[in-house]
PQR file of N, CA, C, O and H, with PARSE charges and radii, in Angstrom:
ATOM      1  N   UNK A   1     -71.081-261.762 -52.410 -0.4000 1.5000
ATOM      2  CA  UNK A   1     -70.395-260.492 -52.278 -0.0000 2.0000
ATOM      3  C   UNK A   1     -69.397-260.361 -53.420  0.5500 1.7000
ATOM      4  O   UNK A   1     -68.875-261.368 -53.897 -0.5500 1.4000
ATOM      5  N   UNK A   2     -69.066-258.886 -53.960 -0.4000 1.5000
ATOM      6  CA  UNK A   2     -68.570-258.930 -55.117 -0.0000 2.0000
ATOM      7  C   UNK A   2     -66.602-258.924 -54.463  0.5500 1.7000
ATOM      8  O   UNK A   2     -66.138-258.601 -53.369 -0.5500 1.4000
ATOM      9  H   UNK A   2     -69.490-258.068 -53.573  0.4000 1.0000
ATOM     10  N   UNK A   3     -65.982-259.392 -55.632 -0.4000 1.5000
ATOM     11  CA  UNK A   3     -64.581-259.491 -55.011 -0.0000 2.0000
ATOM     12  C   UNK A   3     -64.355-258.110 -54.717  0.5500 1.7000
ATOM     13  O   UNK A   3     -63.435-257.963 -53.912 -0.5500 1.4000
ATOM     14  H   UNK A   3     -66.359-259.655 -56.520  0.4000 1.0000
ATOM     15  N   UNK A   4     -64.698-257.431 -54.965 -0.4000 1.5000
ATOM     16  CA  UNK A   4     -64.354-255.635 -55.260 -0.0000 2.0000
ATOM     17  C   UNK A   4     -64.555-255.323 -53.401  0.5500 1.7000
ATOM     18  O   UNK A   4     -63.728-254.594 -52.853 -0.5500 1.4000
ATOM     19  H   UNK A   4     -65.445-257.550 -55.619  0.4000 1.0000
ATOM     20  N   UNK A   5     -65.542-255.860 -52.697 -0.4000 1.5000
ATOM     21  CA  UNK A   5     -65.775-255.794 -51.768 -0.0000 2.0000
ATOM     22  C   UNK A   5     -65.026-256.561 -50.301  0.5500 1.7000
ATOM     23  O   UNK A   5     -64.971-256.386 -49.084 -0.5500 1.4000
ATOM     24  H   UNK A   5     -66.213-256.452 -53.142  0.4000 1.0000
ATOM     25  N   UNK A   6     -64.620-257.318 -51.154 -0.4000 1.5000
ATOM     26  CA  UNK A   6     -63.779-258.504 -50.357 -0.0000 2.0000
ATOM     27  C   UNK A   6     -62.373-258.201 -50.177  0.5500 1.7000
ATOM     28  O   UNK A   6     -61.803-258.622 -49.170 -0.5500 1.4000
ATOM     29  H   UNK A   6     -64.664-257.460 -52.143  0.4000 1.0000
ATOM     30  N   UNK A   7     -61.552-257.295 -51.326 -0.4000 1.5000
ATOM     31  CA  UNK A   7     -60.032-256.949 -51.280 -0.0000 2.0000
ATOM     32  C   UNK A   7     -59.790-256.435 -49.901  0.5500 1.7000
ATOM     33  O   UNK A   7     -60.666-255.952 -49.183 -0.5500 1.4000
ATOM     34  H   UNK A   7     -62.015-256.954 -52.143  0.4000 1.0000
ATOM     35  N   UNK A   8     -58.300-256.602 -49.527 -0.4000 1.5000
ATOM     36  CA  UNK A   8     -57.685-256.263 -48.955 -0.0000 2.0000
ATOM     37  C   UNK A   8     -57.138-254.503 -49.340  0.5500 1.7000
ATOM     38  O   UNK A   8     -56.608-254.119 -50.383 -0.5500 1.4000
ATOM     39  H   UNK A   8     -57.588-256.995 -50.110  0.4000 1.0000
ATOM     40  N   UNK A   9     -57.499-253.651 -48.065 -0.4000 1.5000
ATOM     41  CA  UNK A   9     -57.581-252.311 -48.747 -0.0000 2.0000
ATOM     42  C   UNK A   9     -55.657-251.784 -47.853  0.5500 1.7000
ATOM     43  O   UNK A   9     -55.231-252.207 -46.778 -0.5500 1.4000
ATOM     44  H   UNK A   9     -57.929-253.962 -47.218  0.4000 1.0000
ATOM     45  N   UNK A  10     -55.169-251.097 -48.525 -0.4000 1.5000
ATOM     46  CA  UNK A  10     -53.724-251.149 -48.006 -0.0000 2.0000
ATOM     47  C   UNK A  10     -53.921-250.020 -47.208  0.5500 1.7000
ATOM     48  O   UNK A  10     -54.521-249.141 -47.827 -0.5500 1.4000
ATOM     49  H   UNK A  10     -55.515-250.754 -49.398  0.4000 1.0000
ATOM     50  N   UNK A  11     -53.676-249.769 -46.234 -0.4000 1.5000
ATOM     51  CA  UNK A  11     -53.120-248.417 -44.776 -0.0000 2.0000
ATOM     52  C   UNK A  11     -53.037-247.548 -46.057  0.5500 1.7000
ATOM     53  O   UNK A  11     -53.815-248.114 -46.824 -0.5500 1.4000
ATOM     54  H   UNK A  11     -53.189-250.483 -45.731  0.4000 1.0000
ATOM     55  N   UNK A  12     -52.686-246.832 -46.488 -0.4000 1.5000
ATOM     56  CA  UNK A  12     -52.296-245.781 -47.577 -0.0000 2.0000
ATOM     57  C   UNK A  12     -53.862-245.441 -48.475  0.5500 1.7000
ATOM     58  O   UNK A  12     -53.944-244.519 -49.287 -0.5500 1.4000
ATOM     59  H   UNK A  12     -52.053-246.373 -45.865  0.4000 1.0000
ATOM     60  N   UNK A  13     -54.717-246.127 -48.227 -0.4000 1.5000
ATOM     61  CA  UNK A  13     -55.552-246.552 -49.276 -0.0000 2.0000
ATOM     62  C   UNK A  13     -56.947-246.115 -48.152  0.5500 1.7000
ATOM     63  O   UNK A  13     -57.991-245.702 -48.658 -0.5500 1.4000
ATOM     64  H   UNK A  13     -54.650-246.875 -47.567  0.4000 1.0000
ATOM     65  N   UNK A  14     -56.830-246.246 -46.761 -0.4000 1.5000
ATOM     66  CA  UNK A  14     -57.764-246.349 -46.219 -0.0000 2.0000
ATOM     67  C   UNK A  14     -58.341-244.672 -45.544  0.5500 1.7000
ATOM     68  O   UNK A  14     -57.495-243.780 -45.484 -0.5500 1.4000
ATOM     69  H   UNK A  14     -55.982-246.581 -46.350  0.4000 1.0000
ATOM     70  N   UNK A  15     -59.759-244.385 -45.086 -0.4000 1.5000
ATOM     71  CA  UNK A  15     -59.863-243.240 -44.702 -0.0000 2.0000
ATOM     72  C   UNK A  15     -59.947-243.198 -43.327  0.5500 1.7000
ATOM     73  O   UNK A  15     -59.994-242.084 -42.804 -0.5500 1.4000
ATOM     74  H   UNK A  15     -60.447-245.110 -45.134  0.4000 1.0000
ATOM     75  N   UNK A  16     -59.981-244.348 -42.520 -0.4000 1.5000
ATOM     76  CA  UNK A  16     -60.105-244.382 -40.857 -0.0000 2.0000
ATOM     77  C   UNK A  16     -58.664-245.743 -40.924  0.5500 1.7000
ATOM     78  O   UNK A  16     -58.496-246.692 -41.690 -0.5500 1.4000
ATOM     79  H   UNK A  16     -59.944-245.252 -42.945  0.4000 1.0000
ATOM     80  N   UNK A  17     -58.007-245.326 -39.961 -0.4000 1.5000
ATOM     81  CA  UNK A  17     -56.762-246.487 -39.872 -0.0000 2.0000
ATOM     82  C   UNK A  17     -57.298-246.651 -38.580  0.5500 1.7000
ATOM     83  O   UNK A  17     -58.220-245.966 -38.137 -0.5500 1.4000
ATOM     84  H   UNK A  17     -58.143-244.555 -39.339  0.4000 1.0000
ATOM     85  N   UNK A  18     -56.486-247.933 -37.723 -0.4000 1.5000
ATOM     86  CA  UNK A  18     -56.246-248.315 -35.818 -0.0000 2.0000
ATOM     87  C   UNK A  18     -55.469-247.858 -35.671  0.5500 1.7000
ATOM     88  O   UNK A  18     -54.850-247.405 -36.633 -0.5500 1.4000
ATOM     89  H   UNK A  18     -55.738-248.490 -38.083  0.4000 1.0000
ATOM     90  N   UNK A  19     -54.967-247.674 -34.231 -0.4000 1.5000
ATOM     91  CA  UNK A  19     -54.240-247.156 -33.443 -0.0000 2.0000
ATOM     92  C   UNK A  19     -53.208-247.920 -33.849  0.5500 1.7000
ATOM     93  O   UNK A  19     -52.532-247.008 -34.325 -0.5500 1.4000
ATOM     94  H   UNK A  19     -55.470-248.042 -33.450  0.4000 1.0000
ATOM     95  N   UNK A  20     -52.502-248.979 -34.047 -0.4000 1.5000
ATOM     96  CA  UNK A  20     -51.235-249.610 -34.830 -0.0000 2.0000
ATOM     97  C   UNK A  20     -51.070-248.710 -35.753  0.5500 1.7000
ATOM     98  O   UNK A  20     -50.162-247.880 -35.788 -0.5500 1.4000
ATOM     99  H   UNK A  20     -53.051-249.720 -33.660  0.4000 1.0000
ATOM    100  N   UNK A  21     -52.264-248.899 -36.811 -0.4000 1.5000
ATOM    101  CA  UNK A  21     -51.683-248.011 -38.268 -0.0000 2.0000
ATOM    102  C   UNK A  21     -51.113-246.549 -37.417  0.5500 1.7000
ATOM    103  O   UNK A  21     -49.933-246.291 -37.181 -0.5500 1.4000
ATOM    104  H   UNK A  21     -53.001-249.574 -36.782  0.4000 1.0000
ATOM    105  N   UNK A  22     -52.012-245.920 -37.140 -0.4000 1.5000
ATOM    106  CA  UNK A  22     -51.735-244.424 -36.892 -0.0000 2.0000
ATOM    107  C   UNK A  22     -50.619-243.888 -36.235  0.5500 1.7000
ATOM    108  O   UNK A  22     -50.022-242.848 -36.515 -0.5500 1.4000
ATOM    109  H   UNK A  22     -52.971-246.130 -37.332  0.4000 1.0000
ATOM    110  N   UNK A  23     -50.271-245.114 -34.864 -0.4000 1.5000
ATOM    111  CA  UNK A  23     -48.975-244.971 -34.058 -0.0000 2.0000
ATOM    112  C   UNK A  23     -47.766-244.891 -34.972  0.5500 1.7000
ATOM    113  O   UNK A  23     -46.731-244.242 -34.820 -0.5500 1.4000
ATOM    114  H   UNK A  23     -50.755-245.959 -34.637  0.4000 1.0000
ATOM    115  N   UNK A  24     -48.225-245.896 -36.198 -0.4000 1.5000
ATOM    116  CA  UNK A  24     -46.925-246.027 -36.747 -0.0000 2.0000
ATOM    117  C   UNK A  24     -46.480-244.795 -37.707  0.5500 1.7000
ATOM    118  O   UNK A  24     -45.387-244.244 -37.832 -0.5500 1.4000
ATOM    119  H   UNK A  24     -49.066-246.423 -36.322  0.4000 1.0000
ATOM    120  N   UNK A  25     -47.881-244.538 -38.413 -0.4000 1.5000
ATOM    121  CA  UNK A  25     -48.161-243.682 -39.091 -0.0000 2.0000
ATOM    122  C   UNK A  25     -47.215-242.183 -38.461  0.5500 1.7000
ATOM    123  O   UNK A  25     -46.714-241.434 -39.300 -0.5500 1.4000
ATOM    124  H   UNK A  25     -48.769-244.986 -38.311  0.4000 1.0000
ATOM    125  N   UNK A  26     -47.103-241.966 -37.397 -0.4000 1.5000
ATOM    126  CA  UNK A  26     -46.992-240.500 -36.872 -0.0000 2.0000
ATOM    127  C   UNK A  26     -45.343-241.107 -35.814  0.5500 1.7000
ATOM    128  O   UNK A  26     -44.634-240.294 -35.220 -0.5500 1.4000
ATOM    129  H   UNK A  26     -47.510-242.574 -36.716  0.4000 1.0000
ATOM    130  N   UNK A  27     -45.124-242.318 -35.821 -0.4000 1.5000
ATOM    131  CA  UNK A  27     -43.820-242.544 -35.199 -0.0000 2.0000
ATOM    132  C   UNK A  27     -44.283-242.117 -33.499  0.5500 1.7000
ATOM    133  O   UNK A  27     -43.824-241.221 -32.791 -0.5500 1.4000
ATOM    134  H   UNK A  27     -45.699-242.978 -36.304  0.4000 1.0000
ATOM    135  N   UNK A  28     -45.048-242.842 -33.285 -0.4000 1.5000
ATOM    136  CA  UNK A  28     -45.524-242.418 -31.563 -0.0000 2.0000
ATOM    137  C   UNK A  28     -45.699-243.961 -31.068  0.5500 1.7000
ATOM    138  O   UNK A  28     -45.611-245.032 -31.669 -0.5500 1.4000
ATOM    139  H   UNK A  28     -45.420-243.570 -33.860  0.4000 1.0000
ATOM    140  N   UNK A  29     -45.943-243.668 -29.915 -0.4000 1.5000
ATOM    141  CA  UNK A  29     -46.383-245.015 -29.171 -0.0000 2.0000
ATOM    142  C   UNK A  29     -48.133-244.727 -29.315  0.5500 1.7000
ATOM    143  O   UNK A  29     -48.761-243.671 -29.383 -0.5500 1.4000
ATOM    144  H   UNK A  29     -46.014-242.798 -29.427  0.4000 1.0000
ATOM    145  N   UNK A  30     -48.731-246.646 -29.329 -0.4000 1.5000
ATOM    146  CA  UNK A  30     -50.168-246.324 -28.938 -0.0000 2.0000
ATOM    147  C   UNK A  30     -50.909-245.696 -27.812  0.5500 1.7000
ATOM    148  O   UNK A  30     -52.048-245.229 -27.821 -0.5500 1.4000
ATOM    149  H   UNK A  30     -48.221-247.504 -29.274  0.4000 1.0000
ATOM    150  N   UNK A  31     -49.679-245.805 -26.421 -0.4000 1.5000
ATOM    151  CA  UNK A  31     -50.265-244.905 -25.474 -0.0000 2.0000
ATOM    152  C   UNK A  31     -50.832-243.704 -25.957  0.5500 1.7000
ATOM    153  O   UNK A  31     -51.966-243.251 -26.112 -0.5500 1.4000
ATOM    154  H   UNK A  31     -48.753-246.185 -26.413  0.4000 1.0000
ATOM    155  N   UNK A  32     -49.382-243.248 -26.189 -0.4000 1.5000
ATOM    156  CA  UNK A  32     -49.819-241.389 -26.661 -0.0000 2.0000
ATOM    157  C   UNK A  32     -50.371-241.093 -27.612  0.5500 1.7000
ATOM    158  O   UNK A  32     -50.514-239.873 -27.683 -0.5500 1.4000
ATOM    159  H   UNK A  32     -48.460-243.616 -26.063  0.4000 1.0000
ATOM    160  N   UNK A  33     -50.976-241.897 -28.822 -0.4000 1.5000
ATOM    161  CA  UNK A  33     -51.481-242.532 -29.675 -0.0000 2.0000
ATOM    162  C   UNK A  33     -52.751-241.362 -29.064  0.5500 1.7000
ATOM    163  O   UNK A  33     -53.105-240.190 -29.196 -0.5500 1.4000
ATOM    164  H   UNK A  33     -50.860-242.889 -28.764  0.4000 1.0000
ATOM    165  N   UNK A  34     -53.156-242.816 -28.214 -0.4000 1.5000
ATOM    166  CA  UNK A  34     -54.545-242.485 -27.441 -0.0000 2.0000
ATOM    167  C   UNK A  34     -54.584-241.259 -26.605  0.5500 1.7000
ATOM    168  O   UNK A  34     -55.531-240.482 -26.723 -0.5500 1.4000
ATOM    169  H   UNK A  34     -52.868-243.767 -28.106  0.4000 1.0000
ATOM    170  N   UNK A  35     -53.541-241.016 -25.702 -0.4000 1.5000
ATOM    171  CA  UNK A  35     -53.534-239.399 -24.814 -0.0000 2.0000
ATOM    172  C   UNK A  35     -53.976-238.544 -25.900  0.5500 1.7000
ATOM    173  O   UNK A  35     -55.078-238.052 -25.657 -0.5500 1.4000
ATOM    174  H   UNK A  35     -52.771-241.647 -25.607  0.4000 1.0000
ATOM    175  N   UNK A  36     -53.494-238.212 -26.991 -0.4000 1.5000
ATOM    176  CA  UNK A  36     -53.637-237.309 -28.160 -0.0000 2.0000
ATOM    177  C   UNK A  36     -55.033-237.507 -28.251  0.5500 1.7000
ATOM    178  O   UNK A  36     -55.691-236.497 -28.003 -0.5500 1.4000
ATOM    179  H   UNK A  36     -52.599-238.612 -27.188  0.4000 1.0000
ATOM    180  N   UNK A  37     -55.652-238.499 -28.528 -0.4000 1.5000
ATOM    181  CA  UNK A  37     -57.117-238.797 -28.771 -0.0000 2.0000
ATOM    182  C   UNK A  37     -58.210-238.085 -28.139  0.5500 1.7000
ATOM    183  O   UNK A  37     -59.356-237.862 -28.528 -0.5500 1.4000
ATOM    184  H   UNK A  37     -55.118-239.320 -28.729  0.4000 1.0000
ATOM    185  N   UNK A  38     -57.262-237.612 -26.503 -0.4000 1.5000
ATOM    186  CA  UNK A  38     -58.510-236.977 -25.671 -0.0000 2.0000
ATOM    187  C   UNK A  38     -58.540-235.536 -26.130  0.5500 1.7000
ATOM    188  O   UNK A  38     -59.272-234.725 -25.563 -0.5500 1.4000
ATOM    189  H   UNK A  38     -56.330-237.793 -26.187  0.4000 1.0000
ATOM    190  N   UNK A  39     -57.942-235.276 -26.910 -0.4000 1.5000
ATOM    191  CA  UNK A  39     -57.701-233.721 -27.043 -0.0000 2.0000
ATOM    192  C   UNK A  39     -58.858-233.368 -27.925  0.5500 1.7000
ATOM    193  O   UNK A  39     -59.401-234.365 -28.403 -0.5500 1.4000
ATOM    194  H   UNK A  39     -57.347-235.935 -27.371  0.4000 1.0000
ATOM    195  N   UNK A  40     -59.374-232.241 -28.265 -0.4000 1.5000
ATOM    196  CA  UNK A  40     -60.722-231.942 -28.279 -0.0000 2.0000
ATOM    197  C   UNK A  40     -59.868-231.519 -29.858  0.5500 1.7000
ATOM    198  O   UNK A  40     -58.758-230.997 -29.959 -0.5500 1.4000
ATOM    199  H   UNK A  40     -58.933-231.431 -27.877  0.4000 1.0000
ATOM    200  N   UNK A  41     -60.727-231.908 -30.887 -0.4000 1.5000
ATOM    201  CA  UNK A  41     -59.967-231.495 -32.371 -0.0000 2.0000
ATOM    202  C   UNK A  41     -58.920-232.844 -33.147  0.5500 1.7000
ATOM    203  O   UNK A  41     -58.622-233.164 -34.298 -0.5500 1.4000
ATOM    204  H   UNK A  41     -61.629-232.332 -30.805  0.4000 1.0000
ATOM    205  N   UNK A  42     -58.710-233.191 -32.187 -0.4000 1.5000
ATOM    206  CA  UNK A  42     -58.254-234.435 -32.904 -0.0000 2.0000
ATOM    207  C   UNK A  42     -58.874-235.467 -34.280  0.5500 1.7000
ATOM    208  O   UNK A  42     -60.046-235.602 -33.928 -0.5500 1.4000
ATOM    209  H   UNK A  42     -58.952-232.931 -31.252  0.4000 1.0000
ATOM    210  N   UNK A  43     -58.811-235.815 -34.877 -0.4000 1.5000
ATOM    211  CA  UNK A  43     -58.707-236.339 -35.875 -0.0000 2.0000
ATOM    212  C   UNK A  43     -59.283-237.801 -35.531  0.5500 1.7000
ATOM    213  O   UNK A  43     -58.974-238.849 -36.098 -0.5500 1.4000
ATOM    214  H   UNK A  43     -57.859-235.705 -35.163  0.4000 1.0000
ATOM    215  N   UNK A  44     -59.939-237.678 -34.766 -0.4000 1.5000
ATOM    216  CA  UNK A  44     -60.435-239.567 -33.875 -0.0000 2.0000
ATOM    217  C   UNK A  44     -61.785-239.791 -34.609  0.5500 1.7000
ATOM    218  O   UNK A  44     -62.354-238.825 -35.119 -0.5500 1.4000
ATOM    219  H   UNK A  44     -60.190-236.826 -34.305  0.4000 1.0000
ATOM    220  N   UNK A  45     -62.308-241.030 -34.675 -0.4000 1.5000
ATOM    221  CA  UNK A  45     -63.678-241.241 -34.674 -0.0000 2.0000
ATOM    222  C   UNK A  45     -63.617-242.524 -33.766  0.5500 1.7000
ATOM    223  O   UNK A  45     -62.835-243.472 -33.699 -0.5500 1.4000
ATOM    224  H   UNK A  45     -61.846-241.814 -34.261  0.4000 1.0000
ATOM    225  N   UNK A  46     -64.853-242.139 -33.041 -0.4000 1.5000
ATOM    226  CA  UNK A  46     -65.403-243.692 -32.567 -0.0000 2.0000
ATOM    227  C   UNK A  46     -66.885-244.605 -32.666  0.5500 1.7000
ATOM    228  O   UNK A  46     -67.998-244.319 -32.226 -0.5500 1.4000
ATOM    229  H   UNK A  46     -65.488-241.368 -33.095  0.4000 1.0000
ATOM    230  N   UNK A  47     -66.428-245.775 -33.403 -0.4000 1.5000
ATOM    231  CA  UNK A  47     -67.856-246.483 -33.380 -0.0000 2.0000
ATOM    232  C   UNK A  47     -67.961-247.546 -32.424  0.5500 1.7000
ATOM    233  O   UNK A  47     -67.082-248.406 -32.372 -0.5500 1.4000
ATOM    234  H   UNK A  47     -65.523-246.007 -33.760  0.4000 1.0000
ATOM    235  N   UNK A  48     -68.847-247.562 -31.747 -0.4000 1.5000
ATOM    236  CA  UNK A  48     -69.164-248.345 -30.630 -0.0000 2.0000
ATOM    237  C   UNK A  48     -68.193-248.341 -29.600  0.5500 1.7000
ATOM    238  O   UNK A  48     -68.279-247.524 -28.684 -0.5500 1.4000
ATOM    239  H   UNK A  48     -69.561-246.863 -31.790  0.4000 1.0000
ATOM    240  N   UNK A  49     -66.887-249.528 -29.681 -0.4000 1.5000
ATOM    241  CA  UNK A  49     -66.315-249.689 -28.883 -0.0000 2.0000
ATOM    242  C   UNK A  49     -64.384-249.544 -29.592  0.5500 1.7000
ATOM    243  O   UNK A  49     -63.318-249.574 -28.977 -0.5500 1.4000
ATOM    244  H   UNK A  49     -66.817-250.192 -30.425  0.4000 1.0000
ATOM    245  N   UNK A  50     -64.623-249.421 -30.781 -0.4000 1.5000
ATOM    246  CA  UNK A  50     -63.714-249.306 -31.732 -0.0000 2.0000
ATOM    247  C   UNK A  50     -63.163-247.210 -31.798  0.5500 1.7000
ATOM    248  O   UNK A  50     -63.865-246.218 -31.990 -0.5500 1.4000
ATOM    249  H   UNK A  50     -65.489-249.397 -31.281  0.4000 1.0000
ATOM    250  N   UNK A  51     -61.522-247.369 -31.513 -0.4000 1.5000
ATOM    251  CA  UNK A  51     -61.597-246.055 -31.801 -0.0000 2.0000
ATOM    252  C   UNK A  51     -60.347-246.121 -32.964  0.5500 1.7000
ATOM    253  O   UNK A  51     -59.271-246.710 -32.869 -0.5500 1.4000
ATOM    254  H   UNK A  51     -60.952-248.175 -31.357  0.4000 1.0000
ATOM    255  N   UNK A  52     -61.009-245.099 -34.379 -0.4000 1.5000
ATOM    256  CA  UNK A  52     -60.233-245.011 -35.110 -0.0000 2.0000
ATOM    257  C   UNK A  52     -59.651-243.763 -35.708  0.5500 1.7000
ATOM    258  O   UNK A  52     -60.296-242.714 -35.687 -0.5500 1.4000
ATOM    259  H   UNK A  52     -61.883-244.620 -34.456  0.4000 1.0000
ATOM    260  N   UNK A  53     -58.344-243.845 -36.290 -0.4000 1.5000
ATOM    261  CA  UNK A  53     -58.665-242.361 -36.349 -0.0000 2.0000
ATOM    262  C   UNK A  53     -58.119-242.427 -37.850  0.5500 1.7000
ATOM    263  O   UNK A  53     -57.597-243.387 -38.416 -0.5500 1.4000
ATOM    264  H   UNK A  53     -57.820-244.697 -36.308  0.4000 1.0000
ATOM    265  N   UNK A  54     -58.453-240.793 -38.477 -0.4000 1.5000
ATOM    266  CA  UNK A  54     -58.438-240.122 -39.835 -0.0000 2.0000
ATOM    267  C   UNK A  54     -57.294-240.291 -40.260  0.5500 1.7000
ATOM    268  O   UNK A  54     -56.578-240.187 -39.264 -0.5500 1.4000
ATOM    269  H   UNK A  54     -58.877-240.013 -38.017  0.4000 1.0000
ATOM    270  N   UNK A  55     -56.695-240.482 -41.099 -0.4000 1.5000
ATOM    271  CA  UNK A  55     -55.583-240.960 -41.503 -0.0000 2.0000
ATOM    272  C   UNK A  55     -54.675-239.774 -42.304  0.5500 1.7000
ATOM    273  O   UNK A  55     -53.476-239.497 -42.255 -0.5500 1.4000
ATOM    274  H   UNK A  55     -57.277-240.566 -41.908  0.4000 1.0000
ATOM    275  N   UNK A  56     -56.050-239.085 -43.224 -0.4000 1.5000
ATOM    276  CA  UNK A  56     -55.264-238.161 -44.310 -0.0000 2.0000
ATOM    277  C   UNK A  56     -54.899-236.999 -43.427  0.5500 1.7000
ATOM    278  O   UNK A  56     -53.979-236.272 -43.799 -0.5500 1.4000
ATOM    279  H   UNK A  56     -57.024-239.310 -43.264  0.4000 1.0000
ATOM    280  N   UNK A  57     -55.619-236.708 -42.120 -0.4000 1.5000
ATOM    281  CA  UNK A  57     -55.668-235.611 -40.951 -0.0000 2.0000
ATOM    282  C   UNK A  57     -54.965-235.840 -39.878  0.5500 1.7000
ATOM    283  O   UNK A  57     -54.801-234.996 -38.997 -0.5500 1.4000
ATOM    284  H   UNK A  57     -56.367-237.299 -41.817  0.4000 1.0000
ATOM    285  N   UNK A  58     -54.463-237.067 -39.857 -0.4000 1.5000
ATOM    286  CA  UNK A  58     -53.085-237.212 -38.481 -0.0000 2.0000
ATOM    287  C   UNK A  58     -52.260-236.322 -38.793  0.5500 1.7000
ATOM    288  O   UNK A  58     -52.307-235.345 -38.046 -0.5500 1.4000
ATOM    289  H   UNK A  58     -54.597-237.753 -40.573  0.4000 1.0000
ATOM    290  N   UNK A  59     -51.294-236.257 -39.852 -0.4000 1.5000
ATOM    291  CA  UNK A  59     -50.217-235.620 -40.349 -0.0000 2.0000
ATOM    292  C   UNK A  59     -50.668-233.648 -40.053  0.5500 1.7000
ATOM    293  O   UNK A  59     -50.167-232.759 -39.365 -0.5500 1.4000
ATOM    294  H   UNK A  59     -51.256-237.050 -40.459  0.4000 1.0000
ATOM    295  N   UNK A  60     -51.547-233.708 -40.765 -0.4000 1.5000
ATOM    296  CA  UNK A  60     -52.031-232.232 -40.779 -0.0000 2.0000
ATOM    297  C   UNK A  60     -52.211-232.044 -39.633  0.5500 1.7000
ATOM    298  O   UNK A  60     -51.246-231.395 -39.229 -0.5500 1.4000
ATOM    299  H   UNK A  60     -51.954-234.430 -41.324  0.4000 1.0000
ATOM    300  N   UNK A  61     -52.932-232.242 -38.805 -0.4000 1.5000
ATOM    301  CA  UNK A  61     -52.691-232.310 -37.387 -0.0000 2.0000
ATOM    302  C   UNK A  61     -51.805-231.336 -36.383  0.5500 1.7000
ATOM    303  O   UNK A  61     -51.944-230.253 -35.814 -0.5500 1.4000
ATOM    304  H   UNK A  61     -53.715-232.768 -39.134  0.4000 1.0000
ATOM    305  N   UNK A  62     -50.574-232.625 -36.541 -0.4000 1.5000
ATOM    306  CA  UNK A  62     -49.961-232.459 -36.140 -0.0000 2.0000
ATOM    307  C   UNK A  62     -48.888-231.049 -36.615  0.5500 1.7000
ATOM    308  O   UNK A  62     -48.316-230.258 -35.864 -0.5500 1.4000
ATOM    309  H   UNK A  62     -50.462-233.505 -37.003  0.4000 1.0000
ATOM    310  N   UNK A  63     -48.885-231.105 -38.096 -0.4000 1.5000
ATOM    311  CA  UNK A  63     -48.385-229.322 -38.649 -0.0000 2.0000
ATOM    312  C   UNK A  63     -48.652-228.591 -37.881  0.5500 1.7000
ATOM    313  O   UNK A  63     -47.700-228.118 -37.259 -0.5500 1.4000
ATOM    314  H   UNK A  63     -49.349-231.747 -38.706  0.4000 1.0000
ATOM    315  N   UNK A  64     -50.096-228.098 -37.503 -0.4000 1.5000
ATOM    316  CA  UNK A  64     -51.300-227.336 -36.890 -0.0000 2.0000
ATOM    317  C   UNK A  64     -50.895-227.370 -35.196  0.5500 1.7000
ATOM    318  O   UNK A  64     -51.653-226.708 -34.487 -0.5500 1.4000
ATOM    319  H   UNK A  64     -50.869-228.482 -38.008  0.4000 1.0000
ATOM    320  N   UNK A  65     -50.065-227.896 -34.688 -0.4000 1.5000
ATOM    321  CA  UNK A  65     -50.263-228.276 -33.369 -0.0000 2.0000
ATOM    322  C   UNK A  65     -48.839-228.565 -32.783  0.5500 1.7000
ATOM    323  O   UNK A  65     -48.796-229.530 -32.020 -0.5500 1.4000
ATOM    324  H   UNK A  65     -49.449-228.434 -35.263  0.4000 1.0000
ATOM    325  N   UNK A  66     -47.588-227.848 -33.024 -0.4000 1.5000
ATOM    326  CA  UNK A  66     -46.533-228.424 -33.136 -0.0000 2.0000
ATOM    327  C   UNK A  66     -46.272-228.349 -31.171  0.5500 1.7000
ATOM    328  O   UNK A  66     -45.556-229.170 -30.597 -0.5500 1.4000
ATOM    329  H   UNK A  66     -47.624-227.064 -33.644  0.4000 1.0000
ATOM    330  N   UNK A  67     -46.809-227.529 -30.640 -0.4000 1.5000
ATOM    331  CA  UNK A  67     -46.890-227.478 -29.378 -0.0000 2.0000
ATOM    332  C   UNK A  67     -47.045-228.945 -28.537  0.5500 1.7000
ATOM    333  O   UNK A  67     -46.369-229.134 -27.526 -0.5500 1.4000
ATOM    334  H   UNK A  67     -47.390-226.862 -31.107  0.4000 1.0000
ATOM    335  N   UNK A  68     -47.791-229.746 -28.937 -0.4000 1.5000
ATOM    336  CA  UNK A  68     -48.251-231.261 -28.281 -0.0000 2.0000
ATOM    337  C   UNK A  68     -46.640-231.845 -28.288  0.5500 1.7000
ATOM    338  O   UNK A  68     -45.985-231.877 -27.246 -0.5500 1.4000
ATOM    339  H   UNK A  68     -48.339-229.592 -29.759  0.4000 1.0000
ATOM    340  N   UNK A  69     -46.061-232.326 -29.674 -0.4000 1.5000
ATOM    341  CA  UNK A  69     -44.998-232.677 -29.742 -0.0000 2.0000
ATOM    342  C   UNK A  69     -43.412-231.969 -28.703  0.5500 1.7000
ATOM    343  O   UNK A  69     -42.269-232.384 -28.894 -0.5500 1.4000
ATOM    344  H   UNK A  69     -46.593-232.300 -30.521  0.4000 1.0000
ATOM    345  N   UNK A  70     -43.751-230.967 -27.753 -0.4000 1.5000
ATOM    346  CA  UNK A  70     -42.833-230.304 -26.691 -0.0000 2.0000
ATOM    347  C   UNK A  70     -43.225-230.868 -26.127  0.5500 1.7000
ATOM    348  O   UNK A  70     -42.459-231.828 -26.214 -0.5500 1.4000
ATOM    349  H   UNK A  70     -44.680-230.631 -27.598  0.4000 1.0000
ATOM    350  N   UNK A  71     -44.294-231.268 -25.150 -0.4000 1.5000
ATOM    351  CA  UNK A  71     -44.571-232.131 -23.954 -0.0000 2.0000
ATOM    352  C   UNK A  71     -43.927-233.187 -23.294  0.5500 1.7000
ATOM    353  O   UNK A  71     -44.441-233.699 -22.300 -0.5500 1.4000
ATOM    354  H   UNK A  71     -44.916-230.489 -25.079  0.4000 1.0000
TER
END
């Protein structure tokens, strides 16, 4: 495998983050992290059993949606 493939890619750098990155990312807890997740439009992907979400689209998001953040 080439090293190019092997680096360590930095949170800033990546196009799907975890629920750590993203919680931190948006200053939330991972609970609500995830409550947010069920919302239909969200910014989530899931593979298999892994749920990750969009990183460059959390922020925007949340612009778009300032209503969630009153709850």
């Amino acid at each position: 495998m080439s090293d190019n493939l092997k680096r360590q890619v930095a949170p800033s750098e990546k196009i799907l983050i975890n629920s750590t990155e993203g919680a931190a990312l948006l200053s939330i807890s991972r609970p609500t992290l995830y409550r947010l997740a069920q919302i239909d439009g969200f910014p989530v992907v899931r593979i298999g059993s892994r749920t990750l979400f969009k990183r460059r689209e959390l922020a925007a998001w949340f612009d778009t949606h300032p209503e969630v953040l009153q709850k």
